[in-house]
FIMARSE-57656 format. One record per residue: x, y, z of N, C-alpha, C in turn; residue in three letters. Coordinates in steps of 0.1 Angstrom, whole numbers, plus 5000, padded with zeros to 4 digits. Example, Ala and Ser with C-alpha at 12.3 -4.5 7.8 and 13.67 -1.06 7.14 Angstrom:
BEGIN
513249435078512349555078513249675078ala
512849785071513749895071512950005079ser
END
This chain:
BEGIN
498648015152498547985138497548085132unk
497848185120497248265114496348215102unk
494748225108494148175095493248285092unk
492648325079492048425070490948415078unk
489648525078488748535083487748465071unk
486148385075485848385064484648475058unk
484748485049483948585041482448575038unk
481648595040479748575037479148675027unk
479448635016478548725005477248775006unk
476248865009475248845006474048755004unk
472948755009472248654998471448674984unk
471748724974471448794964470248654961unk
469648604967467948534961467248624976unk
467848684980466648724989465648824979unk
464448824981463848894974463849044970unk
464249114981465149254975465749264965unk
467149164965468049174951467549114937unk
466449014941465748964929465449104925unk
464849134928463449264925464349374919unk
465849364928466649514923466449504905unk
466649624902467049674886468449674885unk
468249604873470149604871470549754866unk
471949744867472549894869472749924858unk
472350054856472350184845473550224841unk
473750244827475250354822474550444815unk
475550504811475350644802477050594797unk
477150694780478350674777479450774781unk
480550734784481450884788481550944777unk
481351094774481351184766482151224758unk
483551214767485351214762485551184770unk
486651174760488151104771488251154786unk
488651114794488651144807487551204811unk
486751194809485251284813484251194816unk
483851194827482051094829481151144828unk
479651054829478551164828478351194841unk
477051294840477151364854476451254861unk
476151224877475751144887475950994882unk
477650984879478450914883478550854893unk
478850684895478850674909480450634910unk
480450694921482150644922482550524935unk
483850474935483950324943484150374954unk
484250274962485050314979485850164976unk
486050134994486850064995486349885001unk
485249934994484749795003484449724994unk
483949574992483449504984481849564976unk
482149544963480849584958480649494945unk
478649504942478549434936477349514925unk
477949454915476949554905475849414895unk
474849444894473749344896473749394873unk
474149294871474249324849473449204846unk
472649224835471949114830471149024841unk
470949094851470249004862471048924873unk
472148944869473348894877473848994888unk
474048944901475249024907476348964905unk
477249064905478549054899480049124911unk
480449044918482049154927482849204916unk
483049324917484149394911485549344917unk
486149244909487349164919488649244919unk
488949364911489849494912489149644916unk
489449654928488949764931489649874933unk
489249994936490050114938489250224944unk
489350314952488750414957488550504948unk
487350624950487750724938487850714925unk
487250614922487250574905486150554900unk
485550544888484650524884484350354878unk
482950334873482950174871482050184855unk
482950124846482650104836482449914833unk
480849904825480549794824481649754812unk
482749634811482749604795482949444800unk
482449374785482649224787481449194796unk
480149264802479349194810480149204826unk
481249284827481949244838482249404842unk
482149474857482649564864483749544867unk
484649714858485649714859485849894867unk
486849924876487350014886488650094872unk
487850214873489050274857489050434869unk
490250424864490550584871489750684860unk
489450834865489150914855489650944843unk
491450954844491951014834492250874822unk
491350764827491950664819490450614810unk
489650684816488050634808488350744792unk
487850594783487250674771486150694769unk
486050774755484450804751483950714751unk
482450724749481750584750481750494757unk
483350494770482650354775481650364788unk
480950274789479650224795479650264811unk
479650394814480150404827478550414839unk
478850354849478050314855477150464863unk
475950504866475650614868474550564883unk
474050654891473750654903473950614912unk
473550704922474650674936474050624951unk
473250564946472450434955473550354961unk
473650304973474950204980474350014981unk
472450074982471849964989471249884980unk
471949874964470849764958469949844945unk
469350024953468050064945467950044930unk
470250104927469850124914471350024909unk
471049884908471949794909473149784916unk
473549854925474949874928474849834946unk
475249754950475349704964476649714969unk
476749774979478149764988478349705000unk
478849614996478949545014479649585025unk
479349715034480049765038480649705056unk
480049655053480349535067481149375069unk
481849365054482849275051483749285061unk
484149185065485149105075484949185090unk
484149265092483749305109482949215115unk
483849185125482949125141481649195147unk
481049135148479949215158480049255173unk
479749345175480049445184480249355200unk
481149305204480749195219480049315229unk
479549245238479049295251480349355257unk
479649515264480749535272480449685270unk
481349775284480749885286480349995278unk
479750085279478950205270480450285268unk
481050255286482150355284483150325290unk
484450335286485850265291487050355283unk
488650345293488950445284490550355278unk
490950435269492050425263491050295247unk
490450365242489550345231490450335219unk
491050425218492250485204493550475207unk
494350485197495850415197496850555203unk
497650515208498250665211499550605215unk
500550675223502050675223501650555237unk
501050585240500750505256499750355254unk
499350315242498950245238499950095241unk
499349975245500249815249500349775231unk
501249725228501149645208501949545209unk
501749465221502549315226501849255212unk
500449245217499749165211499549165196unk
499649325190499749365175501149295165unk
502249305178503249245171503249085173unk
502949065177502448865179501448875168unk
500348925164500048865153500348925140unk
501149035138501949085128502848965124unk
503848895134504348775134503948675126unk
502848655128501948575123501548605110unk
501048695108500348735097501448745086unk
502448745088503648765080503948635073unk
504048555088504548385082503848355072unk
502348385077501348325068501548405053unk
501448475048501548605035502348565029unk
504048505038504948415029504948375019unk
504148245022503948145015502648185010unk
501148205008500348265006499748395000unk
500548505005499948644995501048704990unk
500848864988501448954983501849034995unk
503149065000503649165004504149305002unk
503449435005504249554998504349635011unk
505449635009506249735019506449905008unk
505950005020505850145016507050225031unk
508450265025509150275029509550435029unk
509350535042510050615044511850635045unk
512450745041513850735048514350725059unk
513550705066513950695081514550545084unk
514150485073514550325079515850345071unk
516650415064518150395061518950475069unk
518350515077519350655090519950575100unk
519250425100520250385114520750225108unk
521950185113522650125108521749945109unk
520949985123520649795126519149865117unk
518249925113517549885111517449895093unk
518549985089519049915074519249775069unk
520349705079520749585080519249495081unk
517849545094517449505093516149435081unk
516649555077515549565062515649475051unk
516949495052517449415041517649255041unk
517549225054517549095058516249025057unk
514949115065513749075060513449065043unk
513849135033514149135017513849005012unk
515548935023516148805017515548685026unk
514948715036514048615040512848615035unk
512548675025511048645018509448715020unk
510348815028509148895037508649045026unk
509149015021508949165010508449134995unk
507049154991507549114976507049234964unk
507349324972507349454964507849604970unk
508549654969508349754975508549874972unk
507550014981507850164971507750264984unk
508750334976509050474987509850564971unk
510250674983510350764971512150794967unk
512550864962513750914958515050904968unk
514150954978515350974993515850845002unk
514750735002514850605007516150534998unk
516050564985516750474982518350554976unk
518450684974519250764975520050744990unk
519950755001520150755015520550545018unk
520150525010520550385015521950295006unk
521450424995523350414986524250484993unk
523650624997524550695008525650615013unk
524650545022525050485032526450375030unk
526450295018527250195010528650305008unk
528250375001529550484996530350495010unk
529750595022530050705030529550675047unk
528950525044528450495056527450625065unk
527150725054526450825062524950815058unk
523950895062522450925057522551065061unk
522351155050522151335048523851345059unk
524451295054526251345060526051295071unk
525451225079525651215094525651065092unk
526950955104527050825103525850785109unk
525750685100524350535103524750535115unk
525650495123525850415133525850525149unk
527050575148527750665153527050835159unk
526150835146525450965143526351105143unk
527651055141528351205138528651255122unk
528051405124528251475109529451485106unk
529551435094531251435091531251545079unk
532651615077532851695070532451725060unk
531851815053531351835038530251685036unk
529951665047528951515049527251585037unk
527151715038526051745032526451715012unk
527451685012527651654996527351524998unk
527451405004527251275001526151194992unk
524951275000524051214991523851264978unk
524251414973524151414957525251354950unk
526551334956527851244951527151094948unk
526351064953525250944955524950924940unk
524151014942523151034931524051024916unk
525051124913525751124905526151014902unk
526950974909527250844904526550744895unk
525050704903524050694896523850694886unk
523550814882523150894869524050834860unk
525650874866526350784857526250664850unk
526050614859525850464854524750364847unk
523450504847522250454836521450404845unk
521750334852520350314859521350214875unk
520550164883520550134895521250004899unk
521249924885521349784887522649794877unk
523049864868524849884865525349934879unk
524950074887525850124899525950034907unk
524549884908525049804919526549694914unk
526449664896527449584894528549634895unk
528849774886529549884889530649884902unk
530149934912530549904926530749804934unk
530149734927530349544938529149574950unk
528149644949527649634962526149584967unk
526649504977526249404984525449404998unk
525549545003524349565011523649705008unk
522849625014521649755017520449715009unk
519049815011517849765008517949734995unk
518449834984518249854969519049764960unk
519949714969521249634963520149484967unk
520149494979518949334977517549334973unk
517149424968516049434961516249404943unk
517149444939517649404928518549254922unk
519349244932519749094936518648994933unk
517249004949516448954945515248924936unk
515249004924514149054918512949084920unk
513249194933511549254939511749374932unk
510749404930510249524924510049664935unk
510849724928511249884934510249954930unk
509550054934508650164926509450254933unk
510050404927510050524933509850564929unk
508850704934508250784929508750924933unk
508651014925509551134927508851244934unk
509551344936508951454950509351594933unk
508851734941508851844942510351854944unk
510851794957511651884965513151814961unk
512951654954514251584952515351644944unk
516251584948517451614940517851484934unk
518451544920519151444910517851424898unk
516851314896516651194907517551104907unk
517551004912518350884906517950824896unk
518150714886517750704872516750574881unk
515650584873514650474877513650574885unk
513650644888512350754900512050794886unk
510150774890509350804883509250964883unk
509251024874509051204879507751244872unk
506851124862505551154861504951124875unk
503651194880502951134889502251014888unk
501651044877500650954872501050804866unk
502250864860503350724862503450604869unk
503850704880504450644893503050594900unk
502050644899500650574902500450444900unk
500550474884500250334877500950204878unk
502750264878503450144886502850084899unk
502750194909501850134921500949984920unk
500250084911498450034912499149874908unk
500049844900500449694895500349654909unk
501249644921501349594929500049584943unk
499849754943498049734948497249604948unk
496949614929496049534929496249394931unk
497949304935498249204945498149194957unk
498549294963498549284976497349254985unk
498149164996497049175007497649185023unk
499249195019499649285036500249425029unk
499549505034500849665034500949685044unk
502549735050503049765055503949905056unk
503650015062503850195057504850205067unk
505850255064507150315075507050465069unk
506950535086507050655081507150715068unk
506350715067506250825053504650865052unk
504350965058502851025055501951015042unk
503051045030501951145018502450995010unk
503150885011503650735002502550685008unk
502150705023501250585032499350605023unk
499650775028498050815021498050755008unk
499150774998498750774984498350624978unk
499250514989499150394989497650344996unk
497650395001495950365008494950385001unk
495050494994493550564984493750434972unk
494550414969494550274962494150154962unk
494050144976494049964980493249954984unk
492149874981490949814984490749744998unk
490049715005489549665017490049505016unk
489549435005489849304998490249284989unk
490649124987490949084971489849004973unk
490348954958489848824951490548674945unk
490948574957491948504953491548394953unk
492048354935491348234935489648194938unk
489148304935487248304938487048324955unk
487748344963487648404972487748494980unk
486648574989487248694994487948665003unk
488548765003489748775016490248935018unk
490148975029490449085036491749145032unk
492449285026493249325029494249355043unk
495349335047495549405058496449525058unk
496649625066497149745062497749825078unk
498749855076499849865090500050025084unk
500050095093500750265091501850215107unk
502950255102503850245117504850385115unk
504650465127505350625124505450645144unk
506450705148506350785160505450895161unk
504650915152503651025156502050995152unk
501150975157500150995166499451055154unk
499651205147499251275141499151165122unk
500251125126500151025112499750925108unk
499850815119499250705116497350755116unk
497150875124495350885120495150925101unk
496250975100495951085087495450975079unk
495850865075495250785066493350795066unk
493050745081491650725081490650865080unk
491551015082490951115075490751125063unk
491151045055491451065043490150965036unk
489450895045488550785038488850705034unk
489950635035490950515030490550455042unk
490950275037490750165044490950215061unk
490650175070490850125084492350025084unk
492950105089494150055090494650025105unk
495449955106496449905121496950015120unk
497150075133498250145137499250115146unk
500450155146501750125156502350275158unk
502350275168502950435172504150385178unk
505250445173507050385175507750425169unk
508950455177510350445170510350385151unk
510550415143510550335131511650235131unk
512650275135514150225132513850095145unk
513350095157513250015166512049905161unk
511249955153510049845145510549755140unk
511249835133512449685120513249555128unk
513749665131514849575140513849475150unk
512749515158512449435167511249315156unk
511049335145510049285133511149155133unk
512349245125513349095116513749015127unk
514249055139514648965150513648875151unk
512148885155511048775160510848695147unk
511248785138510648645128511748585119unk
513048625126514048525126514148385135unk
513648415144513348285155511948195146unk
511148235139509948145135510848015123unk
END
């Protein structure tokens, strides 16, 4: 049975934070512009001490700045601060100049045990018996309880059981948001039309003739049709991720590439856009879940805070990168983003072995 860790605030009467000075602004100058020695967020719980008060920032964001309004710390991206507002300035972590970070939220203390021992870090050779038993778990629980966002590479519509698979977890309740980009959901209409992904069969894996037109015949179609949810009525169609994501009224984000074609109608081709759609779901969530996709997983990470705030309590984020390469499930934590789970695997074999175990619960 999966229960939440509990959370220990600080004690803000210890005499340190009595004593602290409440936190300093200066006005932003212009639009999008801060003043200089700015402090900016990370990813951990923080608390900004106003009117003598400490105060949690209960929307957080990495890389952002903190503007006081209402008496209350608020997480504003750059390009969204106006003139004048109250933006918070120095870059003290420990209290000096009101701003406290709790950067030891939800970690265990270090157990006894040797200086040195090997197989420390995650790799291809790594055991995830045990990661998938509580993944299991941690799912059931989220159900009924949090926010689910699934960050979806194309790789999960190339093979036929773990399309099927996807789409099944959807309608069992396991998803309640989800974003990938142009090709995930392009390649999984593919698939409906032509039974292919980039001209080669889901199932079979053979390239079939002029199979490289499929996916822009895809897209066209599309286009035709105005947006995603006429091509599903349009067509009658009844599987696949996009068709049950619309069915069920989960929310799609895609966000567009450089490199795409078409797009299909609904892909964001602002960036900033396509951020801000994000950030709605971000700032619910408390499982992510990343299928291959490197630069969706990072973008999704620099977003998502370590915790929420639910219902007045903390509670930990959780955050899964699952990719066959080694090289990518690290990239997130280069990046300064949350500490994340890693699974190093097959993608298409994750799904499929995910929706089967938690079909038996």
């Amino acid at each position: 049975m999966f229960t939440l860790p509990t959370y220990t605030a600080p004690d803000f009467t210890e005499s340190f934070f009595v004593k602290a000075p409440s936190v300093r602004t200066m006005p932003a100058p212009m639009d999008g512009v801060v003043p200089e020695n700015f402090y900016a967020t990370t990813i951990f719980p923080e608390y900004f001490k106003i009117h003598d008060s400490w105060q949690l920032m209960a929307e957080s964001r990495m890389d952002c700045v903190v503007v006081i309004a209402d008496d209350r710390p608020h997480a504003i991206e750059f390009r969204n601060v106006k003139k004048g507002d109250a933006v918070v300035v120095g870059r003290h972590e420990d209290g000096e100049n009101g701003v406290y970070v709790d950067h030891f939220a939800f970690r265990k203390k270090q157990e006894n045990g040797d200086n040195f021992s090997f197989r420390t870090s995650n790799s291809r050779e790594t055991a995830y018996s045990r990661d998938y038993d509580r993944l299991y778990e941690l799912l059931e629980f989220e159900r009924e309880n949090g926010y689910i966002l699934w960050v979806l590479g194309p790789a999960v519509t190339f093979d036929q059981d773990s399309r099927n698979a996807m789409t099944h977890l959807i309608e069992m309740g396991y998803i309640d948001a989800l974003f990938a980009g142009n090709a995930l959901a392009t390649h999984d209409l593919e698939s409906h039309f032509f039974n292919t992904a980039l001209g080669q069969d889901i199932y079979s894996k053979e390239n079939k003739s002029l199979g490289h037109y499929h996916h822009i015949e895809t897209i066209n179609r599309a286009r035709s049709c105005g947006s995603l949810k006429n091509l599903i009525e349009k067509y009658k169609i009844t599987d696949g991720i996009v068709s049950s994501c619309i069915t069920n009224n989960i929310p799609l984000v895609l966000a567009g590439s450089i490199r795409d074609d078409g797009p299909l109608p609904g892909v964001y081709a602002d960036v900033y856009s396509a951020q801000d759609a994000l950030r709605v779901h971000t700032r619910k969530a408390t499982t992510i879940i990343c299928l291959a996709t490197q630069l969706h997983t990072i973008a999704t990470g620099n977003m998502t805070p370590s915790y929420q705030v639910i219902n007045g309590a903390v509670r930990p984020v959780y955050f899964y990168t699952v990719d066959i390469s080694e090289f990518v499930v690290n990239k997130l934590k280069d990046r300064g983003s949350l500490s994340s789970k890693s699974i190093i695997t097959n993608i298409q074999d994750f799904v499929v072995n995910l929706q089967r175990n938690l079909s038996l619960k």
